[in-house]
C-alpha positions as CSV (number, residue, x, y, z in Angstrom):
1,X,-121.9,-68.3,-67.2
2,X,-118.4,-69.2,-66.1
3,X,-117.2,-68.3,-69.5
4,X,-118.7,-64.8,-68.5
5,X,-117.3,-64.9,-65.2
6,X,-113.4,-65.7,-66.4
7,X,-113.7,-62.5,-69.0
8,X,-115.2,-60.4,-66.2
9,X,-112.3,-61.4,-63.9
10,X,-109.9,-59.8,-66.4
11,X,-111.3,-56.8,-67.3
12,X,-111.2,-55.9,-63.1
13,X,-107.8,-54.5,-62.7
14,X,-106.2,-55.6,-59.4
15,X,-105.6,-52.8,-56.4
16,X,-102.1,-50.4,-57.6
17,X,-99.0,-51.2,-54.8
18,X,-99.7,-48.1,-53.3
19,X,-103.9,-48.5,-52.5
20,X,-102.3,-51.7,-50.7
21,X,-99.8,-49.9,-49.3
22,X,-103.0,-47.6,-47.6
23,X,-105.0,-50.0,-46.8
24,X,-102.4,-51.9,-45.0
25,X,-101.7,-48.8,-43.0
26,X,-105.0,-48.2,-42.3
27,X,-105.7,-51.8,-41.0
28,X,-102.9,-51.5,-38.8
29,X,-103.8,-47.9,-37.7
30,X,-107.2,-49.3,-36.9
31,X,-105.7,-52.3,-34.7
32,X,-103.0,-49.7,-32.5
33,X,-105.9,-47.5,-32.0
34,X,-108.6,-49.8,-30.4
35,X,-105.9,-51.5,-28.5
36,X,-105.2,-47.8,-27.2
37,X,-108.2,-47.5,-26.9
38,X,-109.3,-50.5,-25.0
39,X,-106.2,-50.0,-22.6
40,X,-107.6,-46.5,-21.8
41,X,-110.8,-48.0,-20.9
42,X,-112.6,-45.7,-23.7
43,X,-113.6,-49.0,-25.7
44,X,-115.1,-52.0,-24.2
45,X,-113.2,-55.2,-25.4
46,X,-116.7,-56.6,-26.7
47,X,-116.5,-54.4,-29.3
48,X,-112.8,-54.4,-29.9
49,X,-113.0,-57.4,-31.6
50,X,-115.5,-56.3,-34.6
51,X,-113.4,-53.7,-35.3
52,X,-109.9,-56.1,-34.9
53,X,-112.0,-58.3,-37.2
54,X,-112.0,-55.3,-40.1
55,X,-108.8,-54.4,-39.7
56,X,-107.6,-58.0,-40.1
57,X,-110.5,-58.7,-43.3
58,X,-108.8,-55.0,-44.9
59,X,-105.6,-56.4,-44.5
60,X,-106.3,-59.6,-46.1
61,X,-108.2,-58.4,-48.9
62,X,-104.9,-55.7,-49.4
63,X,-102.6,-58.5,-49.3
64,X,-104.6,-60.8,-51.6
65,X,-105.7,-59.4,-54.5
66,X,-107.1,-62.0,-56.5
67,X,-109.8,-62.1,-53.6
68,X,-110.6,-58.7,-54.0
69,X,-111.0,-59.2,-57.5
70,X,-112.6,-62.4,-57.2
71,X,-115.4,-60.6,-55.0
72,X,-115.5,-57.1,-57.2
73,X,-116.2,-60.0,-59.9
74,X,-119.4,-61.6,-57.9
75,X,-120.4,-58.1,-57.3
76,X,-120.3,-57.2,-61.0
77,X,-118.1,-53.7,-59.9
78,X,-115.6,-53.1,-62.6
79,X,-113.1,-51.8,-59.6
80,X,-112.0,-53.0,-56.7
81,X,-111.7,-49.9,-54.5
82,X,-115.5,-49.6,-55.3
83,X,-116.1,-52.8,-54.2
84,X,-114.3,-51.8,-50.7
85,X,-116.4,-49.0,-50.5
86,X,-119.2,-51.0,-50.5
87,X,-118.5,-53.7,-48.3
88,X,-117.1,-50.5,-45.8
89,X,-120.8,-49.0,-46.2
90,X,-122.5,-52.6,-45.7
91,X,-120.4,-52.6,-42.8
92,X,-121.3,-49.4,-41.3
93,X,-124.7,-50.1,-42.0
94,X,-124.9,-53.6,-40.2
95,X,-123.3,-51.7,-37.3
96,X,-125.8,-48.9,-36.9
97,X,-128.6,-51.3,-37.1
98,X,-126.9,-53.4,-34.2
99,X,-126.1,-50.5,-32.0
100,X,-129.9,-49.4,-32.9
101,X,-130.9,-52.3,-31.4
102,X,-128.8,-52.3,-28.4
103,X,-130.2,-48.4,-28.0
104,X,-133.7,-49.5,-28.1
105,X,-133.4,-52.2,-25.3
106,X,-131.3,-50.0,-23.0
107,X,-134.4,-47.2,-23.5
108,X,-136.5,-49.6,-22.6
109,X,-134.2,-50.9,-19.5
110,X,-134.1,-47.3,-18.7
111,X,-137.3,-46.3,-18.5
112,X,-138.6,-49.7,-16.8
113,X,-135.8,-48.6,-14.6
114,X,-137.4,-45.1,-13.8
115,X,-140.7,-46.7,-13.1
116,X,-139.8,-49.0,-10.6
117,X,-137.9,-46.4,-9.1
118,X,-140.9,-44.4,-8.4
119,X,-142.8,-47.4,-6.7
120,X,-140.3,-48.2,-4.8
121,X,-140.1,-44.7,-4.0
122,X,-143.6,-44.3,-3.3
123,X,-143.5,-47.6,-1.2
124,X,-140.6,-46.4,0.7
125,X,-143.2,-43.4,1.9
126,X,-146.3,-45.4,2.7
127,X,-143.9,-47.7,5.3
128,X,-142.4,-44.7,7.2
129,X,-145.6,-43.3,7.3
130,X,-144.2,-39.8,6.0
131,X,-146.9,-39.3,3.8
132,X,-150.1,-37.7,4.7
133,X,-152.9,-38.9,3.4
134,X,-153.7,-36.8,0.4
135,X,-150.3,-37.1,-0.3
136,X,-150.4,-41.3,0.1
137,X,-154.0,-41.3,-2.4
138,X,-151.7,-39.3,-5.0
139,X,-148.7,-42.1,-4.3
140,X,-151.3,-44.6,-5.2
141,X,-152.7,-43.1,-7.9
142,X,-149.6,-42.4,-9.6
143,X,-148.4,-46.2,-9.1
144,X,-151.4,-47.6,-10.4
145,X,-151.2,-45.0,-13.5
146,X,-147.7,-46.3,-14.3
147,X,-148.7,-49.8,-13.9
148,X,-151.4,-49.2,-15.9
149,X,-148.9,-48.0,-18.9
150,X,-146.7,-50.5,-19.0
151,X,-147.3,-53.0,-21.8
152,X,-149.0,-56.4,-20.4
153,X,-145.6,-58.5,-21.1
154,X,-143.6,-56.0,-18.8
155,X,-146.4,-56.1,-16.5
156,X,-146.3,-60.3,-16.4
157,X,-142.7,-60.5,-16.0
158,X,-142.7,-58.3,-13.0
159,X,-145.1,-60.7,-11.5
160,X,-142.9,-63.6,-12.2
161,X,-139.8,-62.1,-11.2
């Protein structure tokens, strides 16, 4: 196995000056920009960092190249440039999946949002005594209907809180 390995390692050839050359340029590129960014207030600094955190791992693999090959090696990719593409589109991948996630809960915060909204909403009428009373049974209805949607843990932890 390790015998396999060591003839692996030298049949990867090592990045050429000038793909280092990029991807150093490139790393730096991406660490000028986000602090540009982050300045400007278009990128919150939470996220700075994952990006920082690229630029820094590009650089090192750049400047290192028997890491790169050592990796392309594990891998079992014959180049390392294809083994940068791939950990770039593992990256990007682990990154949609998080921001995904961080959609789905701010839908969710959004529309339990919305729906509290309209309680307090139709509260707020019943106390000034605006509404009619047709009006004040559809208020009712309509809060009770909402309620009624809400999945039973949402509904338990508005209880508690």
């Amino acid at each position: 196995m390790i015998a396999e390995l060591q003839q692996a390692a030298t049949e990867v050839t090592p990045l050429l000056d000038r793909q280092r050359y990029v991807a150093l340029a490139v790393a730096t590129a991406v660490v000028v920009v986000v602090f540009e960014l982050v300045r400007r207030r278009k990128l919150r600094e939470e996220y700075s960092w994952v990006w920082i955190a690229t630029a820094v791992v590009v650089a090192a693999l750049a400047l290192e190249g028997t890491l790169l090959t050592s990796i392309s090696v594990w891998v079992g990719s014959s180049n390392p440039v294809w083994t940068l593409f791939f950990g770039s589109m593992v990256f990007l991948l682990a990154l949609a999946l998080q921001f995904s996630v961080r959609l789905t809960r701010l839908t969710h915060r959004h529309r339990t949002l919305g729906q509290r909204l309209a309680l307090l909403e139709a509260e707020v009428l019943k106390l000034r005594g605006q509404a009619d009373a047709p009006a004040e049974a559809a208020a009712d209805r309509a809060i009770e209907r909402r309620v009624a949607e809400r999945p039973a843990a949402a509904r338990q932890r508005d209880v508690v809180a």
